[in-house]
Every structure is written in structure tokens, then in C-alpha cells.
N, C-alpha and C positions, 0 to 999 in steps of 0.2 A: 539221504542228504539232499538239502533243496540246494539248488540250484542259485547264483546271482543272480538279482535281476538287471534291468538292462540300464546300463552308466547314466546319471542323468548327462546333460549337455553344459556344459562347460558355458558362464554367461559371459560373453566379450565387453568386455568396459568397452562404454560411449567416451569416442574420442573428442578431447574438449578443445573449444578454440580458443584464441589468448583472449585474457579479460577485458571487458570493455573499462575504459575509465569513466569516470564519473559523465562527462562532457557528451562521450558516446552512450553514454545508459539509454536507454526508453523511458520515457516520463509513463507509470502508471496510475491511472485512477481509479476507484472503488468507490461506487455512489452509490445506495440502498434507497430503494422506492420509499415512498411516503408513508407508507406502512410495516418496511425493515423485512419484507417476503422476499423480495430480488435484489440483485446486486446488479449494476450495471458496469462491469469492464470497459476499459476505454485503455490503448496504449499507443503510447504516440512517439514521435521520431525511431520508429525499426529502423534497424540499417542491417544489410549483411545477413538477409533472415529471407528464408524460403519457406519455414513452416514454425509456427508457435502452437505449442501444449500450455494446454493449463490446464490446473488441478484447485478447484475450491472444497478444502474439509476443513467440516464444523462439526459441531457437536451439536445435536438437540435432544432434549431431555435425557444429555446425556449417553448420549447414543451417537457415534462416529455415521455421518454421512459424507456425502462428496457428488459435488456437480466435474465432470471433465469434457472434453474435446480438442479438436485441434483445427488452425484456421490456417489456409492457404492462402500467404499475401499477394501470389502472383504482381509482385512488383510493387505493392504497396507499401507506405512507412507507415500504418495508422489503422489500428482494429478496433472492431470493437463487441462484445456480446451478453444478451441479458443472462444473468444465472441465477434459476428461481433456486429456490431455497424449497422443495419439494416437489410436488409433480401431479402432471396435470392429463386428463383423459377424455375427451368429448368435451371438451368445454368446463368439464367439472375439479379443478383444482384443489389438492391436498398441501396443509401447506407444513412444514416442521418448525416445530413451536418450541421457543426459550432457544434460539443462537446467539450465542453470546462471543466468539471468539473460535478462532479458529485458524488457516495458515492458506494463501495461494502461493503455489508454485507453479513459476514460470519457464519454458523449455526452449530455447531460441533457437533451430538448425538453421545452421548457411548451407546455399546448394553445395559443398564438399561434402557437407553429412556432419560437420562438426557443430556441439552445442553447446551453448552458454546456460546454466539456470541459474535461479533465483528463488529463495524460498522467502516467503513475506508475513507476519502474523499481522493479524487483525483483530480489530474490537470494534461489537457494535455494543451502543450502549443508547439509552436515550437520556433526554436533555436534565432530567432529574436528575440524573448521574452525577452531573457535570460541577456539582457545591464540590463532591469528593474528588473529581478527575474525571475529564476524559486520557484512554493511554491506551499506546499501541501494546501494553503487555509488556517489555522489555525493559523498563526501568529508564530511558533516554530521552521521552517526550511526555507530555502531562497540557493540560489545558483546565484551568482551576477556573471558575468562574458561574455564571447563568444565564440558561438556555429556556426556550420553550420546554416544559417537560414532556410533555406526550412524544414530542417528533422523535427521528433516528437520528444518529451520528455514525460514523466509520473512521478508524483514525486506523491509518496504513504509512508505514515508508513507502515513496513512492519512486523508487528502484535510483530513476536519474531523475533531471530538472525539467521544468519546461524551457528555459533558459538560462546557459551560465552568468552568474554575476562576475563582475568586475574584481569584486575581491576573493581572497582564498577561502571555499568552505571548511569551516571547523566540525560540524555538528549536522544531522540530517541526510536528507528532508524525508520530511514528517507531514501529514495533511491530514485535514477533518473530512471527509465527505458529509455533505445531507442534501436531500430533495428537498429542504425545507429553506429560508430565511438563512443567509451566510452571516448575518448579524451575530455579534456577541457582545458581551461585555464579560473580559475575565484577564487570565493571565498565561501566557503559555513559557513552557518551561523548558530548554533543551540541554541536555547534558553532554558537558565538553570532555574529549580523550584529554587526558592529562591536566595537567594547570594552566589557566591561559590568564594572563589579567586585563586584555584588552580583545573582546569580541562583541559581538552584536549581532542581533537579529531582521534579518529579511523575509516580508512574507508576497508573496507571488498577487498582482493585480492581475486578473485576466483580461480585464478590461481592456486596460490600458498596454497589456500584454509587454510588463516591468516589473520589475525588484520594487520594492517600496523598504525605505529603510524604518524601522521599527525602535531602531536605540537597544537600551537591552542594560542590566546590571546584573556581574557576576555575584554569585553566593555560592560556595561550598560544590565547586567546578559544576554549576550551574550557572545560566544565562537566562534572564528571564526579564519577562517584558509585558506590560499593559496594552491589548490587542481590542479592535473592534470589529471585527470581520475573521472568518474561521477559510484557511486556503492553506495555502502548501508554505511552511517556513525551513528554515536555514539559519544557522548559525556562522559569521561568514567575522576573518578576524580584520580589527580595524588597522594591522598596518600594512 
């Protein structure tokens, strides 16, 4: 008679901290080089955070990959890190070919040990796409219009704001990345919880580093609006 073997170990749940609100989120970005090989991570206002993980999986042809580490803020609000899309040896880079979507998750410890995450999909897609949809995947956000076709896009929720508006958000936020021209001509599309009949859309100047109001017409608890420029929008209501 064989013997047990020996007990696996018991996994202790990560104790979680209370949820940040919208105001408190970290603003993230996901910007894809010129060529859709890298992604450049960017996140800004940390607060309360001693160590971030992150987790990029994709799929290339079909095939589950994933770039991960973890950055020590040592006191900072604000990271940032390239993540290739394959891998590189002497100088000589491999790169994985046809990413088309895929999920970063985000891990935020405060020095107690407690942590916040965040799990994000994405889509990269390029500008031909863009007659049928740019979309984070989720059914919530959309960008109908035209683009350069050859370049990259990335369209991600980007966790929190770069700054709170004035008014109350309904819907978002949502954002295009590309290394390319932030020009557009199209339409962007943000889907409201429940029925609202007075909301509008805000899309983020960096510039000018402001809300810019955008207007916006409900259809069918959608909000949608004629857009010139691809940045981070919100659906914020008008009373």
C-alpha cells in the first residue's frame, strides 16, 4: 500500500487594500512603437504603492505569450517600461508576429503588504481597421472613422484619469495610443450604464493639460461624438 504523499501547502490569499476611487486610480498608458513590436508602459499619479507587477499576455499566432516584472518606486508616483513583444539576444531580436489583443494586469503593494489590482484588455489593431472600429474588446468604447492604414493603434481603459473633470463621470475612460500622428477624423463611441438622456463627452488635451468638451448625442445608451484628435475620453453627465 503506497504511502501519501506529502500535503501540498495551503495558498494564503493576498490581503487586499480598500479600493481606490476613480480620483485616486493611476492614469495608465500603452503606446506601441512605430512598428506595433513594443509597447511602452507609462503610469502616473501612484500613491500608496511600494512595489508594482505587471503582467502583459498576448496571443501571437495564436500562441499565449507574456512579458512580466516588477518596478520598485522607491518613493516615486510615476513608472515607466518598454515591453517587447518577443525577445532579443546579442543584439539580434525575435519578434512574435500577428498580436492582436490580449490583457495587462496591474498589482499595486503599499508598504503594509496590501494590494490593489487591475486587470486591463487591449487591442492593437492598425489604421485600416479603423472604417470597422477601433475597440478595447468590451463592447463600451469604439472609434469609427480613418486613419493612416499602415500605422499602430492601442485602445486600453486607462485605469484613472490624468485629471478629474468638473463634472460627474458616467462612462470611461478609454484611450487610443499610437507613435504615429494623434490626427483623426471619425467618431468615438462610449457606452452609458443604464439610461441617461443628458451626458457628453470629454477628451483629455495634453497640451494644454485640460478636459476639452467635445458635445456628444445619445443613441440607444450610447454617447457619441465627432472627434479630431485620438487621446483619452470620458463620458461625463451634463447636470
Amino acid at each position: 500500500m503506497k504511502g501519501k504523499g506529502p500535503a501540498e501547502p495551503e495558498e494564503i490569499p493576498e490581503e487586499l487594500a480598500p479600493e481606490w476611487s476613480l480620483e485616486e486610480r493611476p492614469y495608465v498608458t500603452l503606446t506601441p512603437r512605430d512598428d506595433g513590436k513594443e509597447f511602452k508602459l507609462r503610469i502616473e499619479g501612484i500613491r500608496d504603492t511600494e512595489l508594482v507587477d505587471y503582467e502583459l499576455v498576448y496571443f501571437a499566432n495564436d500562441i499565449s505569450r507574456g512579458v512580466t516584472g516588477t518596478i520598485e518606486l522607491e518613493g516615486k508616483t510615476s513608472a515607466e517600461r518598454d515591453l517587447l513583444l518577443g525577445s532579443c539576444s546579442r543584439n539580434v531580436c525575435k519578434y512574435d508576429e500577428n498580436v492582436a489583443e490580449g490583457t495587462l494586469s496591474l498589482r499595486f503593494q503599499n508598504p503594509e503588504g496590501e494590494v490593489r489590482k487591475y486587470e486591463l484588455a487591449f487591442h492593437l489593431q492598425t489604421g485600416d481597421e479603423a472604417v470597422v472600429g477601433l475597440t478595447a474588446g468590451d463592447g463600451n468604447f469604439s472609434f469609427l472613422g480613418k486613419l493612416p492604414a499602415a500605422e499602430y493603434y492601442l485602445t486600453l481603459s486607462t485605469v484613472g484619469l490624468p485629471k478629474m473633470p468638473q463634472e460627474q463621470p458616467l462612462a470611461g475612460p478609454y484611450a487610443i495610443f499610437t507613435s504615429a500622428s494623434t490626427k483623426a477624423s471619425g467618431k468615438v463611441n462610449l457606452r452609458l450604464e443604464g439610461e441617461s438622456e443628458k451626458a457628453k463627452v470629454l477628451g483629455w488635451n495634453r497640451a494644454q493639460q485640460a478636459w476639452e468638451d467635445l458635445g456628444g448625442e445619445i443613441k440607444s445608451n450610447f454617447v457619441s461624438v465627432s472627434v479630431e484628435s485620438l487621446t483619452t475620453f470620458i463620458a461625463v453627465s451634463l447636470e
